[in-house]
N, C-alpha and C positions, 0 to 999 in steps of 0.2 A: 460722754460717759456720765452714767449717774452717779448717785450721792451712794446710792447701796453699793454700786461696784466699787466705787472710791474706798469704800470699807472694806470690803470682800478683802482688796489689796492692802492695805495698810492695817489689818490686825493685828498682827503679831508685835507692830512697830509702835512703841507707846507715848513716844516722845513725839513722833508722825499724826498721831492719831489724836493726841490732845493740841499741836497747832490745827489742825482741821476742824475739830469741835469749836474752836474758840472762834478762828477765824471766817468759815465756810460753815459751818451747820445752815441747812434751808428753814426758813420760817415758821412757824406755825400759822397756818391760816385759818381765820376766822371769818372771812366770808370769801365768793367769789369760786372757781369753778374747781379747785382741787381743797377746799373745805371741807366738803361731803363724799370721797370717794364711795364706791358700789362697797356694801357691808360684804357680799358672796364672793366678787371678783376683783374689787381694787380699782376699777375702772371711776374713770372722771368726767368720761363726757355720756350725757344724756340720762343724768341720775334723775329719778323720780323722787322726790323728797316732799312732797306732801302726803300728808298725814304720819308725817314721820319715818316714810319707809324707810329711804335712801338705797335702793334697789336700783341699778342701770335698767334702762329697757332693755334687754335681752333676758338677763337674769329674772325681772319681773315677769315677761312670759311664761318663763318658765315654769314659775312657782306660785300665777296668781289664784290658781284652783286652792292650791293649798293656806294661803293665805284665807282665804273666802270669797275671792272675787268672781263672776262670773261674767260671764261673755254673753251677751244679749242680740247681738246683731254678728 
């Protein structure tokens, strides 16, 4: 179960809801492979992060025309 479903279920419950914060809340990560999710889809594996995109390959295909990128080969 994720962190978000864990929420989905215990909203309503607030007394639920602040032992979870205090005791479970996940990390904040500042480096390492879910640091940079995909800005478009939230994806974590195979982010391109140089020159700042932080675009997955997929997503980046997508959108590299529009970005300015073009395809040489």
């Amino acid at each position: 179960m994720s962190f978000k479903n864990l929420l989905k279920q215990i909203e309503g419950k607030e007394i639920k809801l602040a032992r979870v914060m205090k005791f479970n809340k996940p990390k904040d990560r500042r480096f390492g492979r879910n640091a940079f999710p995909c800005r478009r889809c939230g994806k974590t594996e195979g982010v391109i992060t140089k020159y700042g995109l932080r675009y997955c390959r997929q997503c980046f295909r997508e959108i590299a025309r529009d970005l300015g990128f073009e395809k040489y080969n």
